[in-house]
mmJSON file of the N, C-alpha and C atoms, coordinates in Angstrom:
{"data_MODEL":{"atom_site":{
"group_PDB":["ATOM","ATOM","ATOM","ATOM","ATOM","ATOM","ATOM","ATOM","ATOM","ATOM","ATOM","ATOM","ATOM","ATOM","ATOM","ATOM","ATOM","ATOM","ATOM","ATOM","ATOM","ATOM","ATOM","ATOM","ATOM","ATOM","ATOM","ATOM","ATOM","ATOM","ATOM","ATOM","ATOM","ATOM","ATOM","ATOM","ATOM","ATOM","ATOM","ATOM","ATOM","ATOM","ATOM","ATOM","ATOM","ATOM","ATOM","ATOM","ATOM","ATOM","ATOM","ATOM","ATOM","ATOM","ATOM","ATOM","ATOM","ATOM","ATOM","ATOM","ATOM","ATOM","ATOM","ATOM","ATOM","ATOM","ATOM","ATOM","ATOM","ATOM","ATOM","ATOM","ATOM","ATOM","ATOM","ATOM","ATOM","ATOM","ATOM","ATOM","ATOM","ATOM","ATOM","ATOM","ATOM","ATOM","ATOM","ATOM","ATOM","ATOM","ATOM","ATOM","ATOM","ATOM","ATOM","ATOM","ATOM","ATOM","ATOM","ATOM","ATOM","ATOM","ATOM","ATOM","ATOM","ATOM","ATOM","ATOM","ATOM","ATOM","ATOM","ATOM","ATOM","ATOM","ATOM","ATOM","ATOM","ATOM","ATOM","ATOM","ATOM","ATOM","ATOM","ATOM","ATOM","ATOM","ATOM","ATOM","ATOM","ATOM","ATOM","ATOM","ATOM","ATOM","ATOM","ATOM","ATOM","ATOM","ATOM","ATOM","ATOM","ATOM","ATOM","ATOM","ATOM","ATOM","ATOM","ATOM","ATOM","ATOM","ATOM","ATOM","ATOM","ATOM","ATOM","ATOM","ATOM","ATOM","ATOM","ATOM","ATOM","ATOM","ATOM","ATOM","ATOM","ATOM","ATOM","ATOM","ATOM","ATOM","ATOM","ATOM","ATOM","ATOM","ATOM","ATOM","ATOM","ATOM","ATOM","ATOM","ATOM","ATOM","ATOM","ATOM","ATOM","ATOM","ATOM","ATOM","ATOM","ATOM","ATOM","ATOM","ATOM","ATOM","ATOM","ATOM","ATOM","ATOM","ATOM","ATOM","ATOM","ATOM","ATOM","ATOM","ATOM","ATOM","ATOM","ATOM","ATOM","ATOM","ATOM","ATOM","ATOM","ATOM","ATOM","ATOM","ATOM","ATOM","ATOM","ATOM","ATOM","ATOM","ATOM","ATOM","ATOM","ATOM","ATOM","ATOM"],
"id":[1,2,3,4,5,6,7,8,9,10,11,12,13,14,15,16,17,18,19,20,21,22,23,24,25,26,27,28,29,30,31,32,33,34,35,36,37,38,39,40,41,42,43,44,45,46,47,48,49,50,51,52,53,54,55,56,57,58,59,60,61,62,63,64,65,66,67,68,69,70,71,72,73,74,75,76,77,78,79,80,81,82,83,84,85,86,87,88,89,90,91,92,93,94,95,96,97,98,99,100,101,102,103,104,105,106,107,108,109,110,111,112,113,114,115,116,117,118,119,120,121,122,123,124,125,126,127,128,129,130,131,132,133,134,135,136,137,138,139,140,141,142,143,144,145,146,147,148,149,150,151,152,153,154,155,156,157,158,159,160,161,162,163,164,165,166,167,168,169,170,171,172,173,174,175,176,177,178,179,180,181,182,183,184,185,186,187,188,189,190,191,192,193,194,195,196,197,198,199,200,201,202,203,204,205,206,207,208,209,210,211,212,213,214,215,216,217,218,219,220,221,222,223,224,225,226,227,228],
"type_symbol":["N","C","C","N","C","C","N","C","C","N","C","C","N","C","C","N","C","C","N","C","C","N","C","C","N","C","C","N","C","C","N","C","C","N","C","C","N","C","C","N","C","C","N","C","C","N","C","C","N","C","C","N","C","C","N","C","C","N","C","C","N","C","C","N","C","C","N","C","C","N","C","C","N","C","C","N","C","C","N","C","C","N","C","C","N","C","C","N","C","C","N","C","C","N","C","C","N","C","C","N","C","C","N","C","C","N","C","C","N","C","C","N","C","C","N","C","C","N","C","C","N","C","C","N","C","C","N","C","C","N","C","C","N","C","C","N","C","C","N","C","C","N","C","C","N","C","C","N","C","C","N","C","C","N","C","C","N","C","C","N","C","C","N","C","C","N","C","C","N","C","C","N","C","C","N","C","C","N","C","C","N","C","C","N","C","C","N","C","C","N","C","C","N","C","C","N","C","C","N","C","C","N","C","C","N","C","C","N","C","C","N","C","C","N","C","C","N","C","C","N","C","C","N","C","C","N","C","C"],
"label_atom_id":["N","CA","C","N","CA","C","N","CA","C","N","CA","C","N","CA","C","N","CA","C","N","CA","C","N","CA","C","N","CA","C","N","CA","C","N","CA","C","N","CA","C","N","CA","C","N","CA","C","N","CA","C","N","CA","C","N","CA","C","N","CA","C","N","CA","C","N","CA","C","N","CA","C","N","CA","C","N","CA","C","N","CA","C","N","CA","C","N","CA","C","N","CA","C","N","CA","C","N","CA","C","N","CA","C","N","CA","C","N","CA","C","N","CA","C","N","CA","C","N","CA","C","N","CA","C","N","CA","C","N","CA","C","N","CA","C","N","CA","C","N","CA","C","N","CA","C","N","CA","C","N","CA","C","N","CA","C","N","CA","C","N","CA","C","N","CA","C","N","CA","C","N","CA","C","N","CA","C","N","CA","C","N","CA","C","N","CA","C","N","CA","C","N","CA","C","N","CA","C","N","CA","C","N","CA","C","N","CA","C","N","CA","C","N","CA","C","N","CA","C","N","CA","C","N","CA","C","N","CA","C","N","CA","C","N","CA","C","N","CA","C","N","CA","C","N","CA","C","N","CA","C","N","CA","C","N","CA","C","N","CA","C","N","CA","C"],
"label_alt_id":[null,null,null,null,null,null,null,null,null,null,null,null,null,null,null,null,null,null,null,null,null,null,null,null,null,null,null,null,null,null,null,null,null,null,null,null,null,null,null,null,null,null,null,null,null,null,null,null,null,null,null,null,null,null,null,null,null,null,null,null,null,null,null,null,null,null,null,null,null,null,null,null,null,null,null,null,null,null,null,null,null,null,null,null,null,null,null,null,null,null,null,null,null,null,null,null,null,null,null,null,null,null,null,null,null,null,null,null,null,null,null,null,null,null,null,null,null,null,null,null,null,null,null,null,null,null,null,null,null,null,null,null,null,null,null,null,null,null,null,null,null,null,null,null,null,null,null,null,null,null,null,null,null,null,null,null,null,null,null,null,null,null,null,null,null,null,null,null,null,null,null,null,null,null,null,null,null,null,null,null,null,null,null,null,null,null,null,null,null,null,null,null,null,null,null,null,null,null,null,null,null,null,null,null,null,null,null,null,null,null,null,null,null,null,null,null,null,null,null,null,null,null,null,null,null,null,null,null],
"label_comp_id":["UNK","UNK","UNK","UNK","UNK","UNK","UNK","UNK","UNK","UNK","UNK","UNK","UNK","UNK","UNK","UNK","UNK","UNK","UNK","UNK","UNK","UNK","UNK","UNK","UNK","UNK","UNK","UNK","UNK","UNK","UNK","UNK","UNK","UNK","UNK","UNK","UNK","UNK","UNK","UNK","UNK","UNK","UNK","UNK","UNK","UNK","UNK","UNK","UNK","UNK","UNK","UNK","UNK","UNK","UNK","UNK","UNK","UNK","UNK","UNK","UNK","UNK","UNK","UNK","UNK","UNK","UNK","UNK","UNK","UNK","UNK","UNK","UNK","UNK","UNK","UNK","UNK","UNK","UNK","UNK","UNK","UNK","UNK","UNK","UNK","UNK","UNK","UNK","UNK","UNK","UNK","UNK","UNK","UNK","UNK","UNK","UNK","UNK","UNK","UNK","UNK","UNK","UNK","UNK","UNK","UNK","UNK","UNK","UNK","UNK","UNK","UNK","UNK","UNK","UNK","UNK","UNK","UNK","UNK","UNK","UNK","UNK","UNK","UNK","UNK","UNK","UNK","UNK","UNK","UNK","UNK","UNK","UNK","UNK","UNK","UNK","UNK","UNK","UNK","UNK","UNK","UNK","UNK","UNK","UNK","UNK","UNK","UNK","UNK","UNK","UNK","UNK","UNK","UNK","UNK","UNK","UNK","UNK","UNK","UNK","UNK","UNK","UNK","UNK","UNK","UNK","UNK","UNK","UNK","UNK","UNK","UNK","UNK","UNK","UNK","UNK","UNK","UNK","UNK","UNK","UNK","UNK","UNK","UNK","UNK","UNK","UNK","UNK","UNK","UNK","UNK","UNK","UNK","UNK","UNK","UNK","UNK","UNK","UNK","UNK","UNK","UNK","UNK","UNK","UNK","UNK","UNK","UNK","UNK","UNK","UNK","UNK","UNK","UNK","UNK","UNK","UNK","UNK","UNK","UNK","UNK","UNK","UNK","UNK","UNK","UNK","UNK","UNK"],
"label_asym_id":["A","A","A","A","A","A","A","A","A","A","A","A","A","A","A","A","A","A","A","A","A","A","A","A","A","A","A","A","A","A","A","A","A","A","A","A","A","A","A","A","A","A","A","A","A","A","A","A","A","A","A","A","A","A","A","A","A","A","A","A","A","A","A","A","A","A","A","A","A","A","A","A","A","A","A","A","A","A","A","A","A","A","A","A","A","A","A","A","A","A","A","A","A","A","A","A","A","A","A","A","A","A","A","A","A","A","A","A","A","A","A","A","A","A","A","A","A","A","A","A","A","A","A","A","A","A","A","A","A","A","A","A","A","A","A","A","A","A","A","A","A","A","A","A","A","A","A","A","A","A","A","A","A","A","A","A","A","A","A","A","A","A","A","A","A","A","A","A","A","A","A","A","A","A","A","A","A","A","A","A","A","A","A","A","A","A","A","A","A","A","A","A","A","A","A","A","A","A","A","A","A","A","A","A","A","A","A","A","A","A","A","A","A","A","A","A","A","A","A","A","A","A","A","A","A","A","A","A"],
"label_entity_id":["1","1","1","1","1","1","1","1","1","1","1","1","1","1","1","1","1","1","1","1","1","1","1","1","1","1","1","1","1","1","1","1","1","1","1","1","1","1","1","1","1","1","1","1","1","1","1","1","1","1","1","1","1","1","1","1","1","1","1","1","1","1","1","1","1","1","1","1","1","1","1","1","1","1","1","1","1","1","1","1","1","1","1","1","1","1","1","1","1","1","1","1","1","1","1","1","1","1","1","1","1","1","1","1","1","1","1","1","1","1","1","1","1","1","1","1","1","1","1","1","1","1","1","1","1","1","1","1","1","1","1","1","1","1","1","1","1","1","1","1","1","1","1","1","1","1","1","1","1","1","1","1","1","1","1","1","1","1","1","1","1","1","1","1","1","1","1","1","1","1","1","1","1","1","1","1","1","1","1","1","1","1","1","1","1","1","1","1","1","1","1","1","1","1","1","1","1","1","1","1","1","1","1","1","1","1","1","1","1","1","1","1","1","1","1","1","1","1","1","1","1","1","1","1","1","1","1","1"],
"label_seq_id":[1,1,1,2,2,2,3,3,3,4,4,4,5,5,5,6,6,6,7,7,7,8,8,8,9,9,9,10,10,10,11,11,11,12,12,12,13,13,13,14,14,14,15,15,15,16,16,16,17,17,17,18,18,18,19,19,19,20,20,20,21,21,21,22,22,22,23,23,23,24,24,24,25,25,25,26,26,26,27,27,27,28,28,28,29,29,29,30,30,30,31,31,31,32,32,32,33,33,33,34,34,34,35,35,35,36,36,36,37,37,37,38,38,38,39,39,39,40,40,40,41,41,41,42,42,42,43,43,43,44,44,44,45,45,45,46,46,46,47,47,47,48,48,48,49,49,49,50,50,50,51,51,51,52,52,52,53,53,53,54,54,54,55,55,55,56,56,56,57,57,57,58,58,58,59,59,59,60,60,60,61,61,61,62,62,62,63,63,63,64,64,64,65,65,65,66,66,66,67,67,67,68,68,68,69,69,69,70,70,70,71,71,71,72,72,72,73,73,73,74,74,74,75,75,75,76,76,76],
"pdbx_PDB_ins_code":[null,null,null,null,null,null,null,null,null,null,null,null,null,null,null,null,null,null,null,null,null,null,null,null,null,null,null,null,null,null,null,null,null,null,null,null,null,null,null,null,null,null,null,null,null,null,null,null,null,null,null,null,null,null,null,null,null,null,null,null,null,null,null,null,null,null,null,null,null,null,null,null,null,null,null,null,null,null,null,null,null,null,null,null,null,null,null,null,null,null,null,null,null,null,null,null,null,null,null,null,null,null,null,null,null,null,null,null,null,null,null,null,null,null,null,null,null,null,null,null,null,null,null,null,null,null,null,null,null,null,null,null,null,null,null,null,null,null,null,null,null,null,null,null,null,null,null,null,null,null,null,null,null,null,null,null,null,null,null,null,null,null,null,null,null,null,null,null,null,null,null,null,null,null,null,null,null,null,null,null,null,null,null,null,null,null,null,null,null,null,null,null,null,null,null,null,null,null,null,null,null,null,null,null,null,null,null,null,null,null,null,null,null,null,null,null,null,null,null,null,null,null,null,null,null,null,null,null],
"Cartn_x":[8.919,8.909,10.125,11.334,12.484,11.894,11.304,11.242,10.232,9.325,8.78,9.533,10.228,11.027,12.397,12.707,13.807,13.852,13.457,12.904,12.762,11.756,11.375,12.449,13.375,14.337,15.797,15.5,16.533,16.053,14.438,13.876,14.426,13.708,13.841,15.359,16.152,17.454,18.127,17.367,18.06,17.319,16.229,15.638,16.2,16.899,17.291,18.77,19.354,20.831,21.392,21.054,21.784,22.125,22.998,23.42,22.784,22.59,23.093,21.035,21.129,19.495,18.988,17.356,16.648,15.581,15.291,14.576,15.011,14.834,15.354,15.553,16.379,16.513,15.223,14.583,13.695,12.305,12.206,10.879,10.975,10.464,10.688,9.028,9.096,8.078,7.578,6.451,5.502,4.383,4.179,3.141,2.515,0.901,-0.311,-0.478,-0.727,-1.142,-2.41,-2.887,-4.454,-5.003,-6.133,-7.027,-6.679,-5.86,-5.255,-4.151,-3.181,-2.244,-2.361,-3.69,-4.199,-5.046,-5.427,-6.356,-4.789,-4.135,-2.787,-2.09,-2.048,-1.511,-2.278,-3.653,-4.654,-4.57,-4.658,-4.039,-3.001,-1.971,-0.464,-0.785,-1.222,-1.367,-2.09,-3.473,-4.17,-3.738,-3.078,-2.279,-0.86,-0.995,0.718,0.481,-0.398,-0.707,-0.542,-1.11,-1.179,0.402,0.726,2.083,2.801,3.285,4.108,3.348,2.584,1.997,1.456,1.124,0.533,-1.022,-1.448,-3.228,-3.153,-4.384,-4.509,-4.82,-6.029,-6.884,-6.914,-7.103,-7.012,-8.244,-9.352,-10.928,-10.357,-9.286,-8.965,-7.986,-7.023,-6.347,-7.18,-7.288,-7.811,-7.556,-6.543,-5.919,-5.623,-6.896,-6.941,-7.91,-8.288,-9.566,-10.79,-10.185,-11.016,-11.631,-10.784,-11.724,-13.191,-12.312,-13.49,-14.667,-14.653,-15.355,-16.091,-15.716,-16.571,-17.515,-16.588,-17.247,-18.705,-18.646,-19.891,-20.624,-20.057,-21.344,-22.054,-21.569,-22.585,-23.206,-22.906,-23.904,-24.896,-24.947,-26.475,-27.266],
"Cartn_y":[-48.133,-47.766,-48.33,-48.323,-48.897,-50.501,-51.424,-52.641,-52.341,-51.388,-51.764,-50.621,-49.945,-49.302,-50.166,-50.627,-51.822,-52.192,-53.255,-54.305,-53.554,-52.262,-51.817,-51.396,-50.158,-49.774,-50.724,-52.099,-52.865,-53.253,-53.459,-53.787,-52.641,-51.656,-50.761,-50.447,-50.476,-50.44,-51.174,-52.87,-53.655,-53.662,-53.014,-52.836,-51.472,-50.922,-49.356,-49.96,-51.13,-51.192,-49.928,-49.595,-48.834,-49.199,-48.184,-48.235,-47.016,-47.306,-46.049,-45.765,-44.64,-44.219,-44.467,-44.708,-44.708,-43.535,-43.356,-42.001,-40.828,-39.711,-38.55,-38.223,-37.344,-36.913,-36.062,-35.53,-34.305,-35.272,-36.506,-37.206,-37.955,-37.717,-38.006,-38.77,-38.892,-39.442,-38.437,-38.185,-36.95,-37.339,-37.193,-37.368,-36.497,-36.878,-36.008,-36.311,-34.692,-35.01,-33.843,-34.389,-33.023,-32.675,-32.047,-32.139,-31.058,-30.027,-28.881,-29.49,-30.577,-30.795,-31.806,-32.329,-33.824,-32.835,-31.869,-30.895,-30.041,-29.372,-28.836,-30.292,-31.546,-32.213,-32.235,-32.923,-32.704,-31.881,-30.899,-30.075,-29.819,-29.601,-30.349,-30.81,-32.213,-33.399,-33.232,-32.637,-32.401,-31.008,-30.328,-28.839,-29.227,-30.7,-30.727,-30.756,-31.295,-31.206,-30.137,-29.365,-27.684,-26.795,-26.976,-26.705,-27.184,-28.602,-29.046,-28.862,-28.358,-27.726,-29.418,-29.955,-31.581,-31.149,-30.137,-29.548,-28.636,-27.643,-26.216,-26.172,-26.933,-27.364,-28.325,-28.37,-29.722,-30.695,-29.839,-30.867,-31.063,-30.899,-31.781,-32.582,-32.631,-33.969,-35.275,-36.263,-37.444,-38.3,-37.497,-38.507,-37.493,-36.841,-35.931,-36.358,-36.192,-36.501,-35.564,-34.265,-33.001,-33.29,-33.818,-34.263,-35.378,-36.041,-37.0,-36.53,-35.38,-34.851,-34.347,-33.91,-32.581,-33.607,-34.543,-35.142,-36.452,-36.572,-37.339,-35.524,-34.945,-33.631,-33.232,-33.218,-33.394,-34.227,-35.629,-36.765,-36.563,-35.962,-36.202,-35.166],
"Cartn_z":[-86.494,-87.893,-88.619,-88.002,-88.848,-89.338,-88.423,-88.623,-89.833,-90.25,-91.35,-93.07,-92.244,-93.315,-93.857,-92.8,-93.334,-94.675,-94.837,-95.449,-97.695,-96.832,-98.141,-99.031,-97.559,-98.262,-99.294,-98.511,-99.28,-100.268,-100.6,-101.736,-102.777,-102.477,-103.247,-103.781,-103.245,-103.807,-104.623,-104.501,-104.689,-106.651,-106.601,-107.78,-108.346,-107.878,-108.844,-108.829,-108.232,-108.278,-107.335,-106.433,-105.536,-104.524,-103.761,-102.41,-101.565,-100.179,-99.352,-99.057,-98.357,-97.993,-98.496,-98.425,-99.413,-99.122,-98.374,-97.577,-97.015,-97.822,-97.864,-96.237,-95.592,-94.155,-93.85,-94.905,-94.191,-93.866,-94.34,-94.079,-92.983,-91.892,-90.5,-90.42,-88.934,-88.389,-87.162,-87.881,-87.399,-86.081,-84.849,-83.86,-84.023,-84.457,-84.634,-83.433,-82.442,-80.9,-80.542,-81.503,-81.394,-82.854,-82.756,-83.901,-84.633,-83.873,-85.26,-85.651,-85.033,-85.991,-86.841,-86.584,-87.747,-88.796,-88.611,-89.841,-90.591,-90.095,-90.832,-91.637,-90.713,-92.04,-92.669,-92.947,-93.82,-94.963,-94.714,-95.304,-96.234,-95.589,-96.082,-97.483,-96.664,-98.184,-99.616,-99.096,-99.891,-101.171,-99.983,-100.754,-101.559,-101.744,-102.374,-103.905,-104.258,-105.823,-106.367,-106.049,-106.192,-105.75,-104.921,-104.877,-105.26,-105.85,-106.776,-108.786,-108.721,-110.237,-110.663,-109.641,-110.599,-111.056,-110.142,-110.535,-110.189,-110.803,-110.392,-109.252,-108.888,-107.762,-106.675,-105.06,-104.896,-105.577,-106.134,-106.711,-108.076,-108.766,-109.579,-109.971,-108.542,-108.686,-108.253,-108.806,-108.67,-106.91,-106.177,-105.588,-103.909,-103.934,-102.368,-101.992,-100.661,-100.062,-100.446,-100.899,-101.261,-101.81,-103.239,-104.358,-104.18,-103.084,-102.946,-102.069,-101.491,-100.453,-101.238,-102.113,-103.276,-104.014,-104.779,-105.403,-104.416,-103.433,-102.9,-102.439,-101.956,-101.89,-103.133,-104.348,-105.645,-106.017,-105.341,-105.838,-104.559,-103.556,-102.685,-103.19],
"occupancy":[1.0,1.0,1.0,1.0,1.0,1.0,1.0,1.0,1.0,1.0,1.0,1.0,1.0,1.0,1.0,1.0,1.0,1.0,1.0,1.0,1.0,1.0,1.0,1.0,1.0,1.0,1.0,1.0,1.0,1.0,1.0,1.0,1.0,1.0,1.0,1.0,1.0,1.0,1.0,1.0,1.0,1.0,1.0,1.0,1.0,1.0,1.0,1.0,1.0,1.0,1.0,1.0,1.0,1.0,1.0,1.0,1.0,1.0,1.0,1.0,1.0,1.0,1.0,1.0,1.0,1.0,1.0,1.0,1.0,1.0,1.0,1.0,1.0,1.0,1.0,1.0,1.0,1.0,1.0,1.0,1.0,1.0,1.0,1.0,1.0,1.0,1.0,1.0,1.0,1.0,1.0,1.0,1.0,1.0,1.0,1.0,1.0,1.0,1.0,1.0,1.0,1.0,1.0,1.0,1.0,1.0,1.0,1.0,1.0,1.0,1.0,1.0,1.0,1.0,1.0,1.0,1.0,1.0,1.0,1.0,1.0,1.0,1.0,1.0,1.0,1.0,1.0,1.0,1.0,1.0,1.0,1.0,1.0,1.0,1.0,1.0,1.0,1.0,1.0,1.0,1.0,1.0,1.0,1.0,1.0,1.0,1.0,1.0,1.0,1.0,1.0,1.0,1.0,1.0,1.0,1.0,1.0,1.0,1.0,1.0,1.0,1.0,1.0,1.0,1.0,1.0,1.0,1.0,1.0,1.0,1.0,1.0,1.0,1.0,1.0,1.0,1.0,1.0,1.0,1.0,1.0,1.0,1.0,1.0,1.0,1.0,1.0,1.0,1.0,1.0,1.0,1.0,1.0,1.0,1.0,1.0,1.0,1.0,1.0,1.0,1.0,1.0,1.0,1.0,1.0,1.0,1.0,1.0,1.0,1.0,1.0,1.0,1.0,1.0,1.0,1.0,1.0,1.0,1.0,1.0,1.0,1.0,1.0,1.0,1.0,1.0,1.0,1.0],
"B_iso_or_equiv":[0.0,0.0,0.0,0.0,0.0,0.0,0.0,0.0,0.0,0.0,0.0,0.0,0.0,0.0,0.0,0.0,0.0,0.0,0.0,0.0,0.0,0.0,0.0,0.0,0.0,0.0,0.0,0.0,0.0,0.0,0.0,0.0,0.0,0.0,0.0,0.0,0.0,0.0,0.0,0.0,0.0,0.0,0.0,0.0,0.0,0.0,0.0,0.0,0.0,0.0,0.0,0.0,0.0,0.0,0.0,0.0,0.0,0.0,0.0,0.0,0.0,0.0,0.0,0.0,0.0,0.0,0.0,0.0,0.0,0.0,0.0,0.0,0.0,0.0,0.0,0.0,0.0,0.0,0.0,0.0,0.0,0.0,0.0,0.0,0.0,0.0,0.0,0.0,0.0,0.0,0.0,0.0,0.0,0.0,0.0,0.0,0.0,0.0,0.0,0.0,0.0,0.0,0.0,0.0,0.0,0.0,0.0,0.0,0.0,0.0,0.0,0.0,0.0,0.0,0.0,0.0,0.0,0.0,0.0,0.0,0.0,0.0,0.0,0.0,0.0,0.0,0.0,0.0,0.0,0.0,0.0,0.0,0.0,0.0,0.0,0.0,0.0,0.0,0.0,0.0,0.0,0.0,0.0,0.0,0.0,0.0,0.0,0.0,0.0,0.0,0.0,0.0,0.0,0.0,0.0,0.0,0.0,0.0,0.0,0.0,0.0,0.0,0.0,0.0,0.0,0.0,0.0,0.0,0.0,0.0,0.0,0.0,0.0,0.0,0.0,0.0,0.0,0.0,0.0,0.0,0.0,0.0,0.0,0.0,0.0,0.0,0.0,0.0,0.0,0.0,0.0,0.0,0.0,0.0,0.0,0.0,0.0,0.0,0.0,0.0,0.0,0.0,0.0,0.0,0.0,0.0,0.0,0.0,0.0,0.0,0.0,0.0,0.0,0.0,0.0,0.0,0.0,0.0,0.0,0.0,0.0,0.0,0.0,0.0,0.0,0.0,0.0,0.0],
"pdbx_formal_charge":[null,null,null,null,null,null,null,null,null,null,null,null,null,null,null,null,null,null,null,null,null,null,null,null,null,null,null,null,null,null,null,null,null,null,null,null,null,null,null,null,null,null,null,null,null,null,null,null,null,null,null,null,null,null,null,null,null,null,null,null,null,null,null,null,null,null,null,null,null,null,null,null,null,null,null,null,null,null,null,null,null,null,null,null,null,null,null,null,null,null,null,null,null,null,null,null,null,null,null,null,null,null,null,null,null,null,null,null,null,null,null,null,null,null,null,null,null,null,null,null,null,null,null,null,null,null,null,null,null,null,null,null,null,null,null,null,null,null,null,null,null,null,null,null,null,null,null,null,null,null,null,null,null,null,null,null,null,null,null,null,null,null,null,null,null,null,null,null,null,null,null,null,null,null,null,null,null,null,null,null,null,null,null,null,null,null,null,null,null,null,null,null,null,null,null,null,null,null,null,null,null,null,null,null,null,null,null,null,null,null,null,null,null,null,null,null,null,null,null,null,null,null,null,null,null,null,null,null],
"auth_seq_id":[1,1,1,2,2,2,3,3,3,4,4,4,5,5,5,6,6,6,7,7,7,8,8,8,9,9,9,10,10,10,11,11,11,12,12,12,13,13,13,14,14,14,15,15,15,16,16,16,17,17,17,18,18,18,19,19,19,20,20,20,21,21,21,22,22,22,23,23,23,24,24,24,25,25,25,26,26,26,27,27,27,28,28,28,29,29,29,30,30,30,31,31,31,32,32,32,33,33,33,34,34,34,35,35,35,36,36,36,37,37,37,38,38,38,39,39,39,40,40,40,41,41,41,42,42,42,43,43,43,44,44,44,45,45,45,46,46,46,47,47,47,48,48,48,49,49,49,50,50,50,51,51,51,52,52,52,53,53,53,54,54,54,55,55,55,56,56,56,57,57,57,58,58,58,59,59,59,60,60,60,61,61,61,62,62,62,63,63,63,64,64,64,65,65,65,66,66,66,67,67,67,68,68,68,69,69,69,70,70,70,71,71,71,72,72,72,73,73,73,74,74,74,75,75,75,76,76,76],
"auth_comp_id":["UNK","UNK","UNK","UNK","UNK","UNK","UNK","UNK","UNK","UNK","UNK","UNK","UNK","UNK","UNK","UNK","UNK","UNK","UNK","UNK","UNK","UNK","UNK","UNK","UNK","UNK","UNK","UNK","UNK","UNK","UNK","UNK","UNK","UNK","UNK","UNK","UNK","UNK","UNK","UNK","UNK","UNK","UNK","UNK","UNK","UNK","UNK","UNK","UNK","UNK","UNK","UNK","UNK","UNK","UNK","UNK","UNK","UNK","UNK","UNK","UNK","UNK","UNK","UNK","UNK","UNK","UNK","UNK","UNK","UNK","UNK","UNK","UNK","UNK","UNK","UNK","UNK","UNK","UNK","UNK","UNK","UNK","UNK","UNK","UNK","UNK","UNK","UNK","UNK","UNK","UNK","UNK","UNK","UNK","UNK","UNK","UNK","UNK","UNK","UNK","UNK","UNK","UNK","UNK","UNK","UNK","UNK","UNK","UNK","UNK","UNK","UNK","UNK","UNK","UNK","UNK","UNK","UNK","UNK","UNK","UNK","UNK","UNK","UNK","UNK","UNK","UNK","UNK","UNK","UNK","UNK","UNK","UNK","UNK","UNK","UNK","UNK","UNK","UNK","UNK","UNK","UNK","UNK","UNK","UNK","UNK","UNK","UNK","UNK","UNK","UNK","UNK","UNK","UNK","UNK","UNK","UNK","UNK","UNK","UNK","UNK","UNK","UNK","UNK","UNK","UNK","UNK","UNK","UNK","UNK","UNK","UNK","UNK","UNK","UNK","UNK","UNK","UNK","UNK","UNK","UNK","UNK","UNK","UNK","UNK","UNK","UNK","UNK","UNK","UNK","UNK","UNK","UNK","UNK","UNK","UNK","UNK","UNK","UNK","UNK","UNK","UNK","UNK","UNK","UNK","UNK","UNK","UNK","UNK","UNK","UNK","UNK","UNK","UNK","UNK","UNK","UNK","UNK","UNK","UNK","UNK","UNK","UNK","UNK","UNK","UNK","UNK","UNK"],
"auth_asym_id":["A","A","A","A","A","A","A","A","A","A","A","A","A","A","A","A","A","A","A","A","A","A","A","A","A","A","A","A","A","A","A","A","A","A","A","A","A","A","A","A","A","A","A","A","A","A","A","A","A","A","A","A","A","A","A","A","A","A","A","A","A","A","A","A","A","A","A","A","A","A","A","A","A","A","A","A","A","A","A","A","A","A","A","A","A","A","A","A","A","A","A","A","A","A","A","A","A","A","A","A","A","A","A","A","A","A","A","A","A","A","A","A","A","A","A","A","A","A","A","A","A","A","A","A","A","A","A","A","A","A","A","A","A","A","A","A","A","A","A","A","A","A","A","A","A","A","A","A","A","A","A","A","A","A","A","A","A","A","A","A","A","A","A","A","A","A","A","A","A","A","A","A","A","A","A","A","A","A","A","A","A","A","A","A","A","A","A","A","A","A","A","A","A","A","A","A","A","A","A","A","A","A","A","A","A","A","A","A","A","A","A","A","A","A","A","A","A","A","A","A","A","A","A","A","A","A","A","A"],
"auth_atom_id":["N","CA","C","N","CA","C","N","CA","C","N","CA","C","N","CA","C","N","CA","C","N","CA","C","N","CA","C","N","CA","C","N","CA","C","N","CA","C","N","CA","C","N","CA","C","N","CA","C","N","CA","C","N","CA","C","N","CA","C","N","CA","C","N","CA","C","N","CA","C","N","CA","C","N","CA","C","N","CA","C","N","CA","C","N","CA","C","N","CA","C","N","CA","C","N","CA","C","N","CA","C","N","CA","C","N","CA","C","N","CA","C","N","CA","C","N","CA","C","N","CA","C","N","CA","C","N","CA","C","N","CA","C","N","CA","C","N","CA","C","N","CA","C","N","CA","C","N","CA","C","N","CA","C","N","CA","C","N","CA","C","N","CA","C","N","CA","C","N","CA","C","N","CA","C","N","CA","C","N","CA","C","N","CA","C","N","CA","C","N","CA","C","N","CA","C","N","CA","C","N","CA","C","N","CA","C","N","CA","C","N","CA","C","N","CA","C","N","CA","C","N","CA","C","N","CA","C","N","CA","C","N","CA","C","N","CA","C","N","CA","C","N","CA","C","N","CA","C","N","CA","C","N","CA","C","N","CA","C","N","CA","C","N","CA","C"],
"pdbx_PDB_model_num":[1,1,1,1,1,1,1,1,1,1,1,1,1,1,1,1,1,1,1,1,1,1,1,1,1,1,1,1,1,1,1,1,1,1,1,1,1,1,1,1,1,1,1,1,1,1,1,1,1,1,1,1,1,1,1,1,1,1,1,1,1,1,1,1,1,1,1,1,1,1,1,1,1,1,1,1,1,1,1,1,1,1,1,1,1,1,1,1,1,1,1,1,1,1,1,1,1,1,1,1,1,1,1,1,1,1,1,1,1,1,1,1,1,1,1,1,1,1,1,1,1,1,1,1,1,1,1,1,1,1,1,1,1,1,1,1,1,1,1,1,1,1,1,1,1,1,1,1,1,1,1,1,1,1,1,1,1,1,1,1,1,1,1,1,1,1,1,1,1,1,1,1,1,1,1,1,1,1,1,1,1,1,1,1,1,1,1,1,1,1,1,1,1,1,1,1,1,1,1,1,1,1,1,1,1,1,1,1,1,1,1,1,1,1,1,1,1,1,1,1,1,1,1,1,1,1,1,1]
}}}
C-alpha cells in the first residue's frame, strides 16, 4: 500500500503547497477476513452519509450501494 499511497500523497501536497502527512493516523489498512467483517464495513460506508448529516437516509444519498440496491429493486 505505501508504493501506491506514495506517489499520491506527494501529489496532493504538492497541489495544496504543503508539507508533512497527508493521511490522517486513524485511516489504516483494514483485513476483511470473513463475511461479517466485509457486511459491518458495508455498512460502515453506506452509514456515513447519515452520520456525518450529508442525508437523512442511506436511499438518498446518491453515492451508497443502498441507494443503488433500492433503486434497481423498483425498476424490476
Amino acid at each position: 500500500m505505501w508504493f501506491i499511497n506514495e506517489p499520491n500523497a506527494h501529489m496532493a501536497n504538492a497541489e495544496d503547497h504543503c508539507r508533512g502527512r497527508f493521511l490522517d493516523d486513524r485511516l489504516t489498512i483494514q483485513t476483511l477476513l470473513d463475511e461479517k467483517a466485509l457486511a459491518a464495513c458495508m455498512a460502515y460506508v453506506d452509514l456515513s452519509p447519515v452520520r456525518t448529516k450529508m442525508a437523512k437516509t442511506t436511499e438518498k444519498f446518491e453515492h451508497t450501494s443502498m441507494k443503488r440496491q433500492i433503486d434497481k429493486l423498483k425498476t424490476e
